[in-house]
N, C-alpha and C positions, 0 to 999 in steps of 0.2 A: 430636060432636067437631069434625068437618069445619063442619057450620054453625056453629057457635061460633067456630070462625077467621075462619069468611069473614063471620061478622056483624062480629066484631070489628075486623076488616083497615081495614077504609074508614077508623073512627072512630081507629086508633093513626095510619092514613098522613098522615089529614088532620091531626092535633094534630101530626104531626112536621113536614108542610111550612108549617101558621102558627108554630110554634117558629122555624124555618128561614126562616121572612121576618119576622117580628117579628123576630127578633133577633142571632142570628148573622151575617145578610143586611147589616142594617143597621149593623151595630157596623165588620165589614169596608168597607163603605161609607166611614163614617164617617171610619176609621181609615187609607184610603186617601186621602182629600181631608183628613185631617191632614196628612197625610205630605209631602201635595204644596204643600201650602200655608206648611207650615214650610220646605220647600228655598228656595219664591221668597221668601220672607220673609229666608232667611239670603243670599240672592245678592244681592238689593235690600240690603239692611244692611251685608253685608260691603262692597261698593262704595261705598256713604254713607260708612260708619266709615275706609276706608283715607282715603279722598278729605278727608274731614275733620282726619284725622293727619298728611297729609304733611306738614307743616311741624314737627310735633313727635315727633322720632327715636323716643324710649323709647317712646310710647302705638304712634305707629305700627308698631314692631317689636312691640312685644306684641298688635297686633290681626292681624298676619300672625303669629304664633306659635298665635294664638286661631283661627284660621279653619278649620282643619279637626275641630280638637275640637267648634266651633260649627255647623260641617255636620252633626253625629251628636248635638249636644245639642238643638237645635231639635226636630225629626222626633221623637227621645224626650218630650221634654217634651209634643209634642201627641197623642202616643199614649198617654200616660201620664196626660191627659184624658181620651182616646176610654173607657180603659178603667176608670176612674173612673166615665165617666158608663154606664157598660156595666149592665144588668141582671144581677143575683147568679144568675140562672138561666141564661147563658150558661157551658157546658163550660169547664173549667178557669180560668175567668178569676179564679179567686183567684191560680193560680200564672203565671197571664201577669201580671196586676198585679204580682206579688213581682218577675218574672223583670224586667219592664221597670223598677222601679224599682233594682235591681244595677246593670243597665245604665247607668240615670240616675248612679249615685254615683261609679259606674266613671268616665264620662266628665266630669262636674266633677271628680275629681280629675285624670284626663287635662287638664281645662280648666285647672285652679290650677298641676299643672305647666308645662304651654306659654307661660302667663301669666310666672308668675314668672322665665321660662327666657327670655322675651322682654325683659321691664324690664329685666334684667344686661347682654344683650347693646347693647339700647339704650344704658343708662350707657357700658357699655365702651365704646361707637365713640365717645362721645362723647372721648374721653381718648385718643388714640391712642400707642401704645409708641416711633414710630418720630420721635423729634422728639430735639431737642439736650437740652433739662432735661425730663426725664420721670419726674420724683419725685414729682408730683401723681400723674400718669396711674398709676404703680404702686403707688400706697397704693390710689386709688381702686380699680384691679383686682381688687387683695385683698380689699378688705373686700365688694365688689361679689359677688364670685365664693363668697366662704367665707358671706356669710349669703343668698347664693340656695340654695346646697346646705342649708344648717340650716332653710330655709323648706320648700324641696323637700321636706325629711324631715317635716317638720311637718304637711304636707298629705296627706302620704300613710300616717303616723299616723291622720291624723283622718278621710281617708277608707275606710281599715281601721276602723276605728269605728263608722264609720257603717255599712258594711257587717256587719257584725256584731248589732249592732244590729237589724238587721232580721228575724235570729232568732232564733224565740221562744228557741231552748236556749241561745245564745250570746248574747242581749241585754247578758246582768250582765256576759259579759266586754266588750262592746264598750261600755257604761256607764264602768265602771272604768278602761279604759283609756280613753275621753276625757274624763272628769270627775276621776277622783283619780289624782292628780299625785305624790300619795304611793306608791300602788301600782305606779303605771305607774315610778316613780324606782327604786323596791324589786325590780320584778321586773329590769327592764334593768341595776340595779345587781349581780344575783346572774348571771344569763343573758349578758346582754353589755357589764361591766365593762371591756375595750380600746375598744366601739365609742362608748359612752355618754363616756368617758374624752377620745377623741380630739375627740367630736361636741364635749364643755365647752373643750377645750385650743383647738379651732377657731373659736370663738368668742372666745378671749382672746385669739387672733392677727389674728382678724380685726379687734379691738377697739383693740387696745393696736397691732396693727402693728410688734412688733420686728423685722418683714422683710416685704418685697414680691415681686410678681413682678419678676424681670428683678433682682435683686439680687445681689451678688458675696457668697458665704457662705464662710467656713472651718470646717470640721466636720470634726473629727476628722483635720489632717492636710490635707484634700482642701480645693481651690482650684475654687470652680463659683458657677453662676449658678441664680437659684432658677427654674425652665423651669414646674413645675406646682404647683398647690395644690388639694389634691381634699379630701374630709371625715376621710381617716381619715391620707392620708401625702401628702408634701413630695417632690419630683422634682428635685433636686439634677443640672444639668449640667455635669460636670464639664469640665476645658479638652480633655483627652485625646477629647472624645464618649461618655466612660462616663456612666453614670445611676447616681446612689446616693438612692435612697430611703430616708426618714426618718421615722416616723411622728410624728404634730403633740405626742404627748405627749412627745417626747424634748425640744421647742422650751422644755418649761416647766420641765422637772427638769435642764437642763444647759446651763451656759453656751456660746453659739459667737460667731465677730468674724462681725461685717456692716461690709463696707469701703462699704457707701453706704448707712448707716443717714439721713444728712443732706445729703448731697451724694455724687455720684462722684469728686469728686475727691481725689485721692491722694499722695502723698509715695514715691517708693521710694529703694531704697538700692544702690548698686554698690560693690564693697570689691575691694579688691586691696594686694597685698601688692608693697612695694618693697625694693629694699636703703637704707640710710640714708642713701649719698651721693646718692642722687637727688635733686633738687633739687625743690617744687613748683611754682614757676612755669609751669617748661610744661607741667604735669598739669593746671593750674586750668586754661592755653589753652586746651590741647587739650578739657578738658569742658566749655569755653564755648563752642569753637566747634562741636562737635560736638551739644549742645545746640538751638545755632541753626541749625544746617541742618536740623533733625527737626522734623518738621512734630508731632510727637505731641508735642511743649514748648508747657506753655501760658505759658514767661512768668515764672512767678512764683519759684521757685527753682531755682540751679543752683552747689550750695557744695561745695566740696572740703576736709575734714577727714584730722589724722590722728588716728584713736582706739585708736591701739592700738600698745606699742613693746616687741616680745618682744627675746628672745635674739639673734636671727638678722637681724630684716626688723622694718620698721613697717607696720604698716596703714594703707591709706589710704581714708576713708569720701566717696563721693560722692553729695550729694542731689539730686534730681529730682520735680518735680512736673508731673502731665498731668494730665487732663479726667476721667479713668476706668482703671480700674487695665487693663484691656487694652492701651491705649494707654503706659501707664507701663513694661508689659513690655516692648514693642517699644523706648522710648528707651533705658531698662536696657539692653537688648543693643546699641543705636547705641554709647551712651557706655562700654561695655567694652571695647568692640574698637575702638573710636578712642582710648582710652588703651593697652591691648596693641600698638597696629598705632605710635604716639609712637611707646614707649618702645624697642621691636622696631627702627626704624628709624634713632632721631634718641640712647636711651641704653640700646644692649642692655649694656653693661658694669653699667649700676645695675639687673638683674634680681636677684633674690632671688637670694644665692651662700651655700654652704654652709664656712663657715669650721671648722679644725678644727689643735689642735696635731701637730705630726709626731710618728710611734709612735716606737717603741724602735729599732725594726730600719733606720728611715729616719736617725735618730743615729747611729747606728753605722756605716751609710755614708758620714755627714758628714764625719767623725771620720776616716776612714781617705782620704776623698778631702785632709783638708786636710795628713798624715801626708805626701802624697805628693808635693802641692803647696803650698810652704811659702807660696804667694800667694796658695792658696784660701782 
């Protein structure tokens, strides 16, 4: 029994330590000057590629978006040779090859997002929000922003796929879901009918464009500016700094005003009510000179109407036009109170006055005062 081990012993130790340099030895070897050889390869390249981009913002922002996904896809991809070229008689190296290749799919889609999350921002600098006509710059925003997200989605669809894919139980599902478009419609249509909803609606907004970033919206009442557009809801800032959120399907099923659908510029209205004797002449003054001292006047109209002649008082309508409706607010309030501050000082008798016939009981003292006084 004892000689039987010990004749045996030599013959297992020595097959285990040429196993152990045939092979395992060598692969780790291998797999370490992979390793090293793809980092200087990405630090040479990474520095080539920026130096080569600087003059063009979008690549260059997408290969600084790419550089760290690229530091962990390189080293993958040469281990994922090493272990290719590996011996099938090497310990688990079926599931280190599976494990490194998740890895691999993991990090290309990490790669397609950084990419794509890079080219948006490149477009966007190119455009910037803070300039005097910036109605290019917020279409471009928009559509920039809503099909980087719909792409984003798309990649990581298809790198769910691909992961999948990779096992053997779960192959048919990760097939299905990236080749039939009918299935994949069908299930997302039963499962997530809001999300798939908002994803189509976000794409008709990013398409058609009936609003942008930085746009003046009315929804429901409220007075805001459109601050965010994400894939599924609309960030409405209102004037007050409240937030009302909107999701992108409400944009297709229900009308709202976009005051700079075509331009910012705007028309507003100030009304006030007079008594009839007042005169217009020094209304129209007063909202022309009041007009030209407001630096928020671009100029182009400044008319004083009456549209409106009730019981008591007439209405008085005045027009105003600015640059952009924030701006128009601010004139609005110059040219009310420099028609109030006139009329207050120069015709407080032509304020709106409440006329009314005398009652019973004020006849009656009429009556007994003039009994008394045969001259009243």
């Amino acid at each position: 029994m004892a000689g039987s081990w010990e004749g045996n012993w030599p013959v297992r130790f020595s097959e285990l330590m040429s196993w152990t340099d045939d092979s395992s030895l060598h692969v780790l070897i291998a797999a370490l000057v992979a390793v090293v050889l793809a980092l200087l390869v990405h630090r040479v390249s990474a520095s080539v590629v920026l130096r080569l981009t600087r003059s063009m913002p979008v690549l260059n922002r997408a290969a600084q978006q790419c550089r760290a996904p690229a530091q962990v896809l390189l080293p993958l991809m040469a281990l994922q040779a090493v272990w290719q070229g590996a011996p099938d008689n090497v310990p688990l190296i079926a599931g280190i090859r599976h494990a490194n290749g998740l890895l691999l799919l993991v990090t290309l889609t990490w790669m397609g997002l950084r990419a794509v999350r890079g080219v948006a921002q490149g477009i966007i600098g190119l455009y910037p929000l803070n300039v005097e006509d910036n109605l290019q710059a917020r279409g471009i925003h928009t559509q920039t922003r809503m099909l980087a997200r719909t792409a984003m989605l798309i990649i990581v669809v298809a790198g769910l796929a691909l992961i999948l894919m990779t096992f053997p139980g779960a192959r048919q599902i990760g097939a299905s879901l990236l080749a039939s478009a009918g299935v994949f419609g069908l299930v997302a249509g039963i499962a997530a009918r809001p999300i798939l909803s908002n994803l189509i609606s976000g794409l008709q907004i990013a398409l058609a464009q009936p609003f942008r970033i930085d746009d003046v919206l009315i929804i429901q009442g409220e007075w805001g500016r459109v601050e965010e557009i994400t894939g599924t809801y609309v960030v409405l800032k209102i004037w007050d700094e409240r937030r009302l959120i909107i999701p992108l399907q409400w944009f297709i099923e229900n009308p709202f005003q976009n005051w700079t659908r075509n331009n910012a510029q705007i028309i507003g209205t100030v009304l006030l009510w007079v008594d009839y004797r007042m005169p217009l002449a020094p209304l129209r003054e007063a909202a022309q000179r009041a007009c030209e001292a407001a630096h928020e006047w671009d100029q182009r109209l400044c008319l004083l109407q009456v549209v409106e002649a009730g019981e008591r008082s007439m209405q008085v309508r005045v027009l105003v036009t600015s640059g952009n409706s924030s701006l128009n607010w601010d004139l609005r309030c110059k040219v009310r109170e420099a028609l109030v501050d006139c009329m207050q000082r120069d015709w407080p008798e032509h304020l709106p006055l409440m006329r009314g016939e005398m009652g019973e009981r004020s006849g009656v003292a009429a009556v007994a005062r003039a009994d008394q006084d045969p001259l009243a």
